[in-house]
C-alpha positions, 0 to 999 in steps of 0.5 A, spaced: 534 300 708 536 301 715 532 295 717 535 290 713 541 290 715 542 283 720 542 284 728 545 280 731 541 279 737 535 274 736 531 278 739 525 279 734 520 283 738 519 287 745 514 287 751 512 295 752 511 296 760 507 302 759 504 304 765 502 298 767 505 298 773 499 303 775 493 299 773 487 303 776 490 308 771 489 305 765 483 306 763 482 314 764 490 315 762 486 311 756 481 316 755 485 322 757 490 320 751 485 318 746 481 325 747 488 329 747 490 326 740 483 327 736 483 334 739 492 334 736 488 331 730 482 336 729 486 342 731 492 341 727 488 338 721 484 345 722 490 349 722 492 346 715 484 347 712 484 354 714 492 356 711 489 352 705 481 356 704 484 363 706 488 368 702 489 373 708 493 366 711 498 365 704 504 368 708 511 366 710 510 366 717 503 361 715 507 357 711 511 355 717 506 354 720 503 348 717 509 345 716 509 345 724 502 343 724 504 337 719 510 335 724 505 335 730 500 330 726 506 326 724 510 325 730 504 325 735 502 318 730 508 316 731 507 315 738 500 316 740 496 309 737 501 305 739 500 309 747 493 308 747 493 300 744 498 298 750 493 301 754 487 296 754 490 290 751 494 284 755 499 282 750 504 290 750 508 287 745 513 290 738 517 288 733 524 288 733 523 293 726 516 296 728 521 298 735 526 300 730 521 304 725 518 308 730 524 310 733 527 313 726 520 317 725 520 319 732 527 322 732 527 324 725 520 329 725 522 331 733 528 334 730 525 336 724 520 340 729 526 343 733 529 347 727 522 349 724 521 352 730 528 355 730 527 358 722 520 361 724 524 364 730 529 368 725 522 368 721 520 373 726 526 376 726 526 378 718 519 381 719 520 386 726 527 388 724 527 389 717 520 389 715 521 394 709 525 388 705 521 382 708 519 379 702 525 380 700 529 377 704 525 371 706 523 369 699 519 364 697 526 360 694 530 361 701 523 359 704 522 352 701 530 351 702 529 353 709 524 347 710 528 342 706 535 343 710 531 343 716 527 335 713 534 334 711 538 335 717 532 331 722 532 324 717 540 325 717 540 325 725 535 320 724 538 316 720 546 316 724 542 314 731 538 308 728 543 306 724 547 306 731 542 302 735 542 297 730 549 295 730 547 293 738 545 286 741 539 286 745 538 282 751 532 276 751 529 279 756 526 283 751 522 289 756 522 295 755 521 300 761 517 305 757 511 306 752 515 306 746 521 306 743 525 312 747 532 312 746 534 311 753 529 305 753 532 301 747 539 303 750 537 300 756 536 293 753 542 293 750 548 287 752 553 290 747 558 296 748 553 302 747 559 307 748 558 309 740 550 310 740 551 314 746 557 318 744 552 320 736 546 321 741 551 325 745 554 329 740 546 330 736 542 332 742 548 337 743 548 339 736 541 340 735 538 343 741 544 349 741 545 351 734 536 351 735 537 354 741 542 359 739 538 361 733 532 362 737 535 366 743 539 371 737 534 372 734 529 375 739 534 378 743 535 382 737 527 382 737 527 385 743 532 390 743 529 393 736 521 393 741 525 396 746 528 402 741 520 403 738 518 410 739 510 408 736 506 403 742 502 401 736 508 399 733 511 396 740 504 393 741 504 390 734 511 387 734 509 384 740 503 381 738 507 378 733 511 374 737 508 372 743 504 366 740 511 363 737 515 365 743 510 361 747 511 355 743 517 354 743 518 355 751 514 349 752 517 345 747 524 345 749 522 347 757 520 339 756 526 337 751 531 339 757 527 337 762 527 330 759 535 331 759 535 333 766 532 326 768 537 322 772 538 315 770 536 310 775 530 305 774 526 310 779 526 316 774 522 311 768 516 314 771 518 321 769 522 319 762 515 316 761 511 323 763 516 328 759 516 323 754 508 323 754 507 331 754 512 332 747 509 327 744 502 327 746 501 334 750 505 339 745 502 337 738 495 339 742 497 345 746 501 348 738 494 349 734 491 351 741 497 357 741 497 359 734 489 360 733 486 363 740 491 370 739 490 370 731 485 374 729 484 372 721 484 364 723 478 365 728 474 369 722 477 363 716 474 358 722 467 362 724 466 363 717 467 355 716 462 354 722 457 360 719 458 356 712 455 349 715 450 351 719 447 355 714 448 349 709 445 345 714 438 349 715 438 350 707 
């Protein structure tokens, strides 16, 4: 294990800032996370249920999608109860191992999501331009594989930074200018020479955002191009409707991830490393069953009928 190994700073835990700084803020900023997250919960729970109970939904494109939904759940825990407990607590303290395991989940399930995101994207691409050979070309296998390679490559991503940050020495000061364990954060607290962490970090933010990236952009550029050459509006307006939903989500996600990127290092620029860091881990995982549920026409009827089903057992 990644945590056994010796650091050899003696710094055992740290004081989480938060957003202590605002405290007029802390009790509705607590209000707002906490409801943000049941609704992520609830939402992303339900996505699951309805995928599982309806046989309409037992398709490629929802067999993604509940990895997703799985993904949100996860990496939104990892970050969020930690949020909402140093909101209202005096004492916004973390274990040096705890600050180092919330770290590897974090990146592990952010980049795992990142590549999840780019495989529905080629998902998309399969069924609009070839959909006559879809179930071949995306069967079951290639499918599993495709989730497998994209778990794979997050946990060793995950593993490469984490091990990265272990090898540092921590300074006593022990305060970390953020929420959680963000990479800039702990980098920050470091007395070493982080240059090899920040050249892996470098190298995998990199890697990973333009591999998804570029999967993501060739595929609905070749998605558009077979839209544009459809001579049936039905046709047209069906393949539309097909990708609006995933090409929505995966604005949001990587706008915040490049918007994170762009922030300047400077003690001024927490505030917002702090707000973007908030809108990945806390806002997306909410905004994603909102997104994939209010434009489907078979997860709204799986839902009303769910609905339908407990009122009736109720009045029985």
């Amino acid at each position: 294990m990644l945590l056994d190994l010796a650091n050899q700073s003696s710094v055992t835990s740290f004081i989480l800032v938060g957003f202590s700084d605002y405290p007029q803020l802390q009790e509705p900023l607590f209000l707002v996370f906490l409801t943000i997250y049941t609704v992520t919960l609830l939402g992303n729970s339900g996505i699951l249920v309805v995928i599982r109970i309806n046989p309409k939904l037992h398709t490629r494109m929802y067999f993604f999608l509940s990895h997703l939904s799985f993904l949100d759940i996860c990496y939104s825990t990892v970050f969020t109860p930690k949020l909402l407990e140093i909101l209202i607590v005096e004492e916004r303290t973390i274990s040096f191992r705890g600050c180092m395991t919330q770290f590897f989940f974090i990146c592990m399930f952010v980049i795992t999501e990142m590549f999840m995101l780019a495989v529905m994207a080629y998902d998309r691409f399969v069924v609009v331009c070839n959909p006559l050979l879809y179930t071949v070309a995306m069967s079951p296998k290639l499918c599993a594989l495709l989730v497998a390679g994209t778990y794979t490559w997050g946990a060793l991503c995950s593993v490469i930074l984490t091990y990265s940050l272990l090898q540092l020495t921590y300074c006593p000061s022990k305060v970390i200018n953020h929420f959680g364990c963000e990479y800039s954060a702990i980098i920050s607290m470091s007395c070493s020479d982080p240059s090899f962490s920040q050249m892996a970090c470098l190298i995998i933010s990199i890697l990973s955002e333009a591999c998804s990236l570029l999967i993501t952009l060739a595929s609905y550029v070749v998605i558009v191009v077979t839209i544009i050459r459809m001579p049936s509006k039905g046709g047209l307006k069906k393949a539309f409707s097909t990708c609006t939903s995933h090409l929505t989500a995966i604005s949001i996600f990587h706008g915040i991830i490049l918007l994170l990127y762009c922030v300047p290092s400077s003690k001024s620029s927490w505030l917002l490393v702090k707000v973007f860091t908030a809108l990945y881990t806390v806002l997306i995982p909410m905004l994603n069953p909102l997104i994939y549920s209010l434009r489907n026409k078979d997860v709204k009827a799986t839902v009303r009928r769910l609905i339908k089903s407990k009122l009736c057992s109720q009045s029985t």
